[in-house]
Every structure is written in structure tokens, then in C-alpha cells.
ZAMAR-845731 format. One record per residue (C-alpha): x negated, y negated, z negated. Coordinates in steps of 0.2 Angstrom, whole numbers, plus 5000, padded with zeros to 4 digits. Each point is the difference from the previous one (the first is absolute). Example, Ala and Ser with C-alpha at 12.3 -4.5 7.8 and 13.67 -1.06 7.14 Angstrom:
2
+------+------+------+
!    x !    y !    z !
+------+------+------+
! 4938 ! 5022 ! 4961 !
! 4994 ! 4983 ! 5003 !
+------+------+------+
//
This chain:
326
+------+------+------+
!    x !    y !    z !
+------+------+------+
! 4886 ! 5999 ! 4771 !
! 4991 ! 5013 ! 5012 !
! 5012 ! 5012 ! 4994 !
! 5017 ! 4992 ! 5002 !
! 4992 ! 4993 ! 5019 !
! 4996 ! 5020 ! 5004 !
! 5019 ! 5005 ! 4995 !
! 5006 ! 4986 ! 5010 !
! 4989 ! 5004 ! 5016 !
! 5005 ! 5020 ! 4997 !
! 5020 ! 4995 ! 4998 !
! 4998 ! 4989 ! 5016 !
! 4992 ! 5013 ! 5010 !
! 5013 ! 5014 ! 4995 !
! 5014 ! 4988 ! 5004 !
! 4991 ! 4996 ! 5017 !
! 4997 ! 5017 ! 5005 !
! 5017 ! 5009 ! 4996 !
! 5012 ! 4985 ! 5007 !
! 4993 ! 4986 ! 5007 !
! 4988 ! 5010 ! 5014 !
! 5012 ! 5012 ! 5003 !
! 5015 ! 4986 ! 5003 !
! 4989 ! 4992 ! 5010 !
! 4993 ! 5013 ! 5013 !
! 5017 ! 5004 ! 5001 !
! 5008 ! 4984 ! 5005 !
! 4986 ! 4998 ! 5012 !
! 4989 ! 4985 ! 4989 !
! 4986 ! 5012 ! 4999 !
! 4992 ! 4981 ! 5004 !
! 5006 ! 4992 ! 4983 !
! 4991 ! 5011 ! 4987 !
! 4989 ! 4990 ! 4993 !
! 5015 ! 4988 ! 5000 !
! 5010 ! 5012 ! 4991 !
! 4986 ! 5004 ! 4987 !
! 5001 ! 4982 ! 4995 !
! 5016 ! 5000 ! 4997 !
! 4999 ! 5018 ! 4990 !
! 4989 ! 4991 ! 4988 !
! 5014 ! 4986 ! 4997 !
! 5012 ! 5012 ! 4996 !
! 4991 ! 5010 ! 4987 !
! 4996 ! 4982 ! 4994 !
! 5020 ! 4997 ! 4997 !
! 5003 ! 5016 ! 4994 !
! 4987 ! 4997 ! 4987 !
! 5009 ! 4982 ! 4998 !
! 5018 ! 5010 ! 4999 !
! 4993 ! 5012 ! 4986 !
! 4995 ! 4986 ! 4987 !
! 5014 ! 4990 ! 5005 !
! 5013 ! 5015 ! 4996 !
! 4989 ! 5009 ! 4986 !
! 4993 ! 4984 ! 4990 !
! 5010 ! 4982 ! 5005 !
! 5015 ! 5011 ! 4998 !
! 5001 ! 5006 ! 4985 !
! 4992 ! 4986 ! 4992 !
! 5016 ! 4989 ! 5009 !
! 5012 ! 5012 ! 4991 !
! 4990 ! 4996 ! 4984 !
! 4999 ! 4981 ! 5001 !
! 5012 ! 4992 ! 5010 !
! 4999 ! 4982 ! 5005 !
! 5019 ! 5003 ! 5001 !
! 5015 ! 5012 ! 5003 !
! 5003 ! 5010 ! 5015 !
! 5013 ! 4995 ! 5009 !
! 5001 ! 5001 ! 5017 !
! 4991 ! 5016 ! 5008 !
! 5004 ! 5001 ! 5016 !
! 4992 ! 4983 ! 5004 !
! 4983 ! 5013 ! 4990 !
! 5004 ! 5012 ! 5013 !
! 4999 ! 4986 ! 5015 !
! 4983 ! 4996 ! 4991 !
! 4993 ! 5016 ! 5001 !
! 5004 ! 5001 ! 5019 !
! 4991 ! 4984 ! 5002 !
! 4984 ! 5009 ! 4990 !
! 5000 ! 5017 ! 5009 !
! 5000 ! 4992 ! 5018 !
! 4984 ! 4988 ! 4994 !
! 4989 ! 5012 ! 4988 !
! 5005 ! 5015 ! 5010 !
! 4989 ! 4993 ! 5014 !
! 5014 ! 4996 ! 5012 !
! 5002 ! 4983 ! 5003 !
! 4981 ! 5000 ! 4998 !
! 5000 ! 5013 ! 5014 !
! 5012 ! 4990 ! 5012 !
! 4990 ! 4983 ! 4996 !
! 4984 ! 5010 ! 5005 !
! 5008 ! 5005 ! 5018 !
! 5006 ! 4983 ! 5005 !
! 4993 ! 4986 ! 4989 !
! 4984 ! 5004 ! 4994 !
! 4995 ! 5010 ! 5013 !
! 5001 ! 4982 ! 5011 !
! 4991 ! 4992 ! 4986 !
! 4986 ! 5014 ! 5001 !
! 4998 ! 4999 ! 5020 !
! 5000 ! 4982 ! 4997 !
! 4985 ! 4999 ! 4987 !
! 4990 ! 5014 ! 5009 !
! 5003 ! 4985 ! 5017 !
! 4994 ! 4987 ! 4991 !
! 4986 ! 5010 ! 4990 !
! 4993 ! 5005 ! 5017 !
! 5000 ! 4980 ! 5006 !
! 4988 ! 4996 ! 4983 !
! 5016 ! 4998 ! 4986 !
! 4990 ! 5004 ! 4984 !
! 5004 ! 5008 ! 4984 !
! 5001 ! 4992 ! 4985 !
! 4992 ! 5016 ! 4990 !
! 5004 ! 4992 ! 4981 !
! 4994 ! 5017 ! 4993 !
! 4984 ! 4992 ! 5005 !
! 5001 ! 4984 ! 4993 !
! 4987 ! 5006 ! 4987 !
! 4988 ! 5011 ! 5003 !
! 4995 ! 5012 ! 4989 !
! 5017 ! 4999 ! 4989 !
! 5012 ! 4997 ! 5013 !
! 4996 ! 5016 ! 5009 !
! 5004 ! 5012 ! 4984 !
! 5016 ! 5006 ! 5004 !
! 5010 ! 4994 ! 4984 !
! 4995 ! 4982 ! 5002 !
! 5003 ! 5001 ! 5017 !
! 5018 ! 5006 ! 4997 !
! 5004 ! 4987 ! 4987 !
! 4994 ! 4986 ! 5010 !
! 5010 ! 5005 ! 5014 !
! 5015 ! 5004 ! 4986 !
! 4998 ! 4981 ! 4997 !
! 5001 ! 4995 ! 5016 !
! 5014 ! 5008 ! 5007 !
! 5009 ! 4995 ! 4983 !
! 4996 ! 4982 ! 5002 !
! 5007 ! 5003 ! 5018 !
! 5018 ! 5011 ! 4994 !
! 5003 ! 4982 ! 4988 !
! 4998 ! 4989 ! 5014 !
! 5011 ! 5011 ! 5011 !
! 5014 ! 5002 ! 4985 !
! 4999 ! 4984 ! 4998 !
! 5004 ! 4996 ! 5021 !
! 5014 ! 5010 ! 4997 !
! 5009 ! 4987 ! 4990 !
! 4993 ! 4985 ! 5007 !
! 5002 ! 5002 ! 5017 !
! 5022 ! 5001 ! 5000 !
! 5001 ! 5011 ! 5016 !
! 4988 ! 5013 ! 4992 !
! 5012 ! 5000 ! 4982 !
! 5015 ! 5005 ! 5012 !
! 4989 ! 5016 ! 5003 !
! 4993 ! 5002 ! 4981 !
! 5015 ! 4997 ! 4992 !
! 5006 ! 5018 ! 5002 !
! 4985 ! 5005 ! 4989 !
! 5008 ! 4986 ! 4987 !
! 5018 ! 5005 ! 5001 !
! 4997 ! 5015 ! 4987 !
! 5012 ! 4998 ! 4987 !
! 4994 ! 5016 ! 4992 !
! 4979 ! 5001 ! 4999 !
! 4991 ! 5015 ! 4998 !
! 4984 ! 5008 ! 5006 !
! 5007 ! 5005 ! 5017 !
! 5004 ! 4980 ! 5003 !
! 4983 ! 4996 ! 5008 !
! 5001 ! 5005 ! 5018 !
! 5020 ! 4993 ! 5002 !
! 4994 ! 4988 ! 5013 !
! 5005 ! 4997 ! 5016 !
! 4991 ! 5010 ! 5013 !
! 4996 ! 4982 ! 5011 !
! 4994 ! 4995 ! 4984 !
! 4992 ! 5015 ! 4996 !
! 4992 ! 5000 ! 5018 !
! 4993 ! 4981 ! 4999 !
! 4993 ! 5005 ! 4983 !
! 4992 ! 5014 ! 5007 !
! 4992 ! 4992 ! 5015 !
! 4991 ! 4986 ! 4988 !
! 4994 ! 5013 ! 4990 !
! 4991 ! 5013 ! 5015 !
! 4994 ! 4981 ! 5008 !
! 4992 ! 4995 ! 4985 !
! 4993 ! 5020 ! 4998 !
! 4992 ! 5001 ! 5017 !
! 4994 ! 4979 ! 4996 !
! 4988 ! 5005 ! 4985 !
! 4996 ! 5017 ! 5005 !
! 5010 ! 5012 ! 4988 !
! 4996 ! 5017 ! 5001 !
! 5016 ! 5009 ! 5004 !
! 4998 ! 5014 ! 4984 !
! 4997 ! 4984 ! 4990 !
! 5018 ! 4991 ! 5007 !
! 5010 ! 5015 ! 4996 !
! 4993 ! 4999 ! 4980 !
! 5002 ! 4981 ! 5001 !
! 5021 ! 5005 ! 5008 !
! 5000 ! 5013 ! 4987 !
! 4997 ! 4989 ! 4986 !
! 5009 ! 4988 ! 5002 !
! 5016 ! 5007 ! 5005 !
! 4997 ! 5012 ! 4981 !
! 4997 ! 4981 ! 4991 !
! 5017 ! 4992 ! 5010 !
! 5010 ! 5015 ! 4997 !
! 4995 ! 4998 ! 4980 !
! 5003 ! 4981 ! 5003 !
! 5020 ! 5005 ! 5005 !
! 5002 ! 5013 ! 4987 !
! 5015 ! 4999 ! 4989 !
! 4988 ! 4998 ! 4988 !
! 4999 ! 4988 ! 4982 !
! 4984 ! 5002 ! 4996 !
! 4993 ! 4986 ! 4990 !
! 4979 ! 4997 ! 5006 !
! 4989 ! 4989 ! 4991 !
! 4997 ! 4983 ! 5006 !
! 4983 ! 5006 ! 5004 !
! 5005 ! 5013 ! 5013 !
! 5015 ! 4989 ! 5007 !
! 4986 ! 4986 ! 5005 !
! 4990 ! 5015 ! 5008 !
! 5015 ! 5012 ! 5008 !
! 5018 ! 4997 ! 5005 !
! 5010 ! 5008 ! 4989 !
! 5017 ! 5007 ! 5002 !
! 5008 ! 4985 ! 4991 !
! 4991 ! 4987 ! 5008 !
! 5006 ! 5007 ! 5018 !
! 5016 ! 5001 ! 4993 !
! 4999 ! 4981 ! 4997 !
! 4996 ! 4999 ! 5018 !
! 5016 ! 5012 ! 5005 !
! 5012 ! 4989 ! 4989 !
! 5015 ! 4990 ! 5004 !
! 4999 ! 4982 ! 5005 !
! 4982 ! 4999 ! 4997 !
! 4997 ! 4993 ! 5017 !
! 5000 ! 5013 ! 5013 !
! 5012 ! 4989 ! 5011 !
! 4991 ! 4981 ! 5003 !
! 5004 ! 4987 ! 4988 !
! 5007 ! 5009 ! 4985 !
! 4985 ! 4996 ! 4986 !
! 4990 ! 4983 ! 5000 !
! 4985 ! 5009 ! 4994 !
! 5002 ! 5017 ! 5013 !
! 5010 ! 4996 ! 5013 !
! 4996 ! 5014 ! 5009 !
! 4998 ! 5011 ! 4984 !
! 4987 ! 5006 ! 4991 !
! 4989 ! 5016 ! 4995 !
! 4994 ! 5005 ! 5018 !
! 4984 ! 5010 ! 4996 !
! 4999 ! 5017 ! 5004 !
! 4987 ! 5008 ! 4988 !
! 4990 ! 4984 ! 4993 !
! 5011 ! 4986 ! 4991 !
! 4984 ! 4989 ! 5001 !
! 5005 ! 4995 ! 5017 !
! 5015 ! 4995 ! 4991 !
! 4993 ! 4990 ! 4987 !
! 4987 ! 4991 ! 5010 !
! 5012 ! 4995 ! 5013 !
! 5014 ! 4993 ! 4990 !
! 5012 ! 5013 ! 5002 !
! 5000 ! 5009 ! 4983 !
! 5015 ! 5001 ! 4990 !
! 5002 ! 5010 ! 4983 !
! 5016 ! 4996 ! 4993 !
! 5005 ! 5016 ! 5008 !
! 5012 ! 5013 ! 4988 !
! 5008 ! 5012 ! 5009 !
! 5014 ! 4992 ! 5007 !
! 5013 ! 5003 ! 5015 !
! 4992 ! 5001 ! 5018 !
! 5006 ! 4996 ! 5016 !
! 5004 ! 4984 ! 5011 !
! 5008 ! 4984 ! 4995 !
! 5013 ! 5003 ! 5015 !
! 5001 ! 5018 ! 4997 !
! 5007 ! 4996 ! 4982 !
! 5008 ! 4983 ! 5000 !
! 5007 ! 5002 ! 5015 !
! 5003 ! 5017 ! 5005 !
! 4990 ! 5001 ! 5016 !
! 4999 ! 5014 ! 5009 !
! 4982 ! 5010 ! 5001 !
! 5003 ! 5016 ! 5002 !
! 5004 ! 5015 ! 4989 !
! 4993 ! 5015 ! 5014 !
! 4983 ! 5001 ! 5009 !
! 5008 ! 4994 ! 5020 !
! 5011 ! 4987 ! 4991 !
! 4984 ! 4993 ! 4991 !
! 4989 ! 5000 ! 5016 !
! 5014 ! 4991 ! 5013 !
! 5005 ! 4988 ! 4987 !
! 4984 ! 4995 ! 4997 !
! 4997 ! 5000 ! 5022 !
! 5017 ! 4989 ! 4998 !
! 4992 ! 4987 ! 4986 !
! 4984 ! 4998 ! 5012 !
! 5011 ! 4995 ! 5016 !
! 5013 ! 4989 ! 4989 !
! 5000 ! 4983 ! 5006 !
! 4992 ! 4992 ! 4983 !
! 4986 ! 5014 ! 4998 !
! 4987 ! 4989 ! 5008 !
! 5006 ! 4983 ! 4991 !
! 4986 ! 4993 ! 4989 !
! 4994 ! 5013 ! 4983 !
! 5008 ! 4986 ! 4988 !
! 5019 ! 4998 ! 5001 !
+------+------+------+
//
């Protein structure tokens, strides 16, 4: 692990030297450096990302399809969506408005007495090595992404948002990051509120980011890849987030009696899923989409712009604050 961490820290520095402090001196934010080292290591994360995306999910896609390829430029809209999130710069903007607020904020109340949390010291002695300490924070901030999914269905104003990321007809490893940017934004916030809350290192919240995005990307993949039961009750697999992705299973309030709001919202773990009732494993690898979208023919957007002001429009409509169940 030393090794890959060396590489990492020599690519970073390399990146940072020949273009980052260079662009900066030259456009006067000779202020932001440290700023702009940060965000250097986000984007060799990402490009890491990119490389097993395009040189392992890829071909194994091509391999074993869940189903046919049919529609490609609504790929191509989803690789826009991934390139602008692993590439560092929707991170970037959320650092320089958002969570930079957030930062001055904690850094306020930390010097009025606002404690941290520290769960990496929870148990001394084990808590401290740094594997357990990543895992226990992996669990946390995984118990935290299936309540959040889960908001995101329940509450109806916040589905106007997150049903661009459902309107994918044609699901593939790219599909993960096609969100609305508000939505995308309000996920973000919880996420760095919750990180400065417990105390996570920042090295440690990029690998936690890092995973996670690697394990949803696989979740999306065209793949049909059959997993033992065994692993299915430990990890989400591509088929059980494809249930969660399907037509009519209750994305939209009042579809299912047993999920209304759908089903299959964890984000690495699908204990959280199983212990809150939210499980569901009859899952094949049917059609996705939205009821709407396919009874009906509603309108959600086929380019990026079209897909972000629709959903602004669904937020503002006059029913998108009526009660979640219809």
C-alpha cells in the first residue's frame, strides 16, 4: 500500500508543479495553492477512477451485457455527467462557494467550544490503526449515503431533483454521476457536514469518495453477473441496483404497497437494506426508467441543459411540494 501512496503523492506533485502553480501564479491566485493542491489530488483520484472504468467495467460490459445497446448518445450525456464530477470540477466549484462556507462555519463554532466527534477514537488501541479506522468510518458514511438515497425518494420535492439520475433508460458504468447538480450539491453538503462532525481526516475522505464512487459505477454497469447469495446480502451488486433503477418499482409515491418509494437504496452495504426493510431481490435485469417517463411519455430530458432546467422546472411546479404519497 506504501508504494501505490508514494506513486500517488509523486503523480500529484508533478501534476501540481507543471500546471496547477504555474496557472495559478499566472492568474494572480498565488493565495490558493494549497487550495489547488487539494484539488490536484481529486483529480489524479478521478483519473485513476476513469482508467478502471474505461480498461476493466468496459470491457467486461461488452462481454456481459445486462442488455443491448441501444441508445448511445444518451452514454455519451453520461460520460459528461462523470467527467465534470470525477474530474474534480464540480468538486472544485462546491469547494469555492459551498463548502468553503461550511468550513468557515465549523472553524466559528469550533472556536466557541463545538467538539468533534473523533469516532476513529472510539476505541482505543484498535480504533487508532488506520484500516479499522477507515472501515468504521466506510460504515458510517454508508449508513449515512442509505438514509440520504433514501430522502431522496421520500421527500417528493427532492425526487423532482433525483429523478434525472432515474430517467436512464440505457444503464451503464458512466450512469452514476447523472444527477442533477442541486441535487448533487445538497448531497455534497451533508456529506462534508457529516466529515467535519466526526473528524475525518481529509486523505481519509478522498479514499472513502474514491471507493465509493468505483463500487456505484460497478453498481450501474451494464453488467449480468450472477453473485452468490452470500455476497449479495454483504455488497450491492449490479443486479440488485438494477432492481432499484427499474420501472414502476416505486420511484414516484404510491406505485408499490410494499415500497412506495422504491427499494434497494444502499450505497455499498445492503445490510442497511435488509435491516431497515427496504430489501428487494426479485430483481432480473429488467427495463429502467420512470413510470411517467414510459407509460406516459414525459419529458426528462435527452442532453445535459435539457436535463438540469427540467428538473429546476419539476422543483418549482405547483404539485412538487404536495405530500410524498399521491
Amino acid at each position: 500500500m506504501d508504494w501505490f501512496l508514494n506513486v500517488f503523492a509523486l503523480v500529484q506533485q508533478w501534476l501540481f508543479e507543471t500546471f496547477v502553480q504555474p496557472a495559478a501564479f499566472a492568474l494572480g491566485a498565488g493565495n490558493l495553492l494549497e487550495d489547488g493542491y487539494a484539488a490536484t489530488g481529486w483529480l489524479v483520484v478521478g483519473l485513476l477512477q476513469i482508467a478502471v472504468l474505461v480498461l476493466v467495467l468496459g470491457p467486461a460490459q461488452r462481454r456481459w451485457p445486462a442488455e443491448a445497446v441501444t441508445d448511445r448518445h444518451a452514454i455519451r450525456v453520461d460520460v459528461l455527467y462523470t467527467l465534470l464530477h470525477r474530474l474534480g470540477i464540480f468538486k472544485l466549484m462546491m469547494f469555492f462557494t459551498f463548502e468553503e462556507w461550511a468550513l468557515r462555519l465549523f472553524g466559528v463554532l469550533r472556536a466557541h467550544g463545538l467538539p468533534t466527534l473523533q469516532l476513529d477514537q472510539v476505541w482505543p488501541g484498535v480504533s487508532d490503526v488506520a484500516w479499522v479506522s477507515f472501515l468504521l468510518y466506510l460504515v458510517v458514511f454508508d449508513a449515512l449515503g442509505y438514509w440520504v438515497h433514501r430522502f431522496q425518494h421520500r421527500f417528493h420535492w427532492w425526487w423532482q431533483l433525483h429523478a434525472v439520475h432515474h430517467s436512464q433508460r440505457q444503464m451503464t458504468m458512466w450512469t452514476d454521476n447523472r444527477n442533477h447538480l442541486l441535487d448533487s450539491v445538497l448531497v455534497d453538503l451533508v456529506f462534508v457536514v457529516a466529515a467535519l462532525l466526526v473528524g475525518v481526516g481529509p486523505s481519509q475522505f478522498v479514499a472513502l469518495v474514491a471507493l465509493s464512487q468505483l463500487f456505484e459505477s460497478l453498481q450501474h454497469a451494464n453488467l449480468r453477473w450472477p453473485w452468490p447469495r452470500w455476497a449479495e446480502r454483504l455488497f450491492i451488486s449490479p443486479r440488485f441496483h438494477r432492481r432499484h433503477h427499474e420501472v414502476a418499482l416505486g420511484h414516484e409515491p404510491g406505485h408499490t404497497r410494499h415500497h412506495p418509494y422504491g427499494a434497494n437504496f444502499g450505497i455499498l452495504f445492503s445490510g442497511w437494506d435488509i435491516l431497515f426493510g427496504s430489501a428487494d431481490w426479485q430483481g432480473g435485469f429488467k427495463a429502467t426508467g420512470i413510470d411517467d417517463q414510459v407509460q406516459d411519455g414525459r419529458d426528462y430530458g435527452r442532453g445535459f441543459w435539457t436535463q438540469q432546467w427540467l428538473g429546476i422546472a419539476r422543483l418549482f411546479s405547483r404539485d412538487a411540494g404536495r405530500s410524498s404519497r399521491s
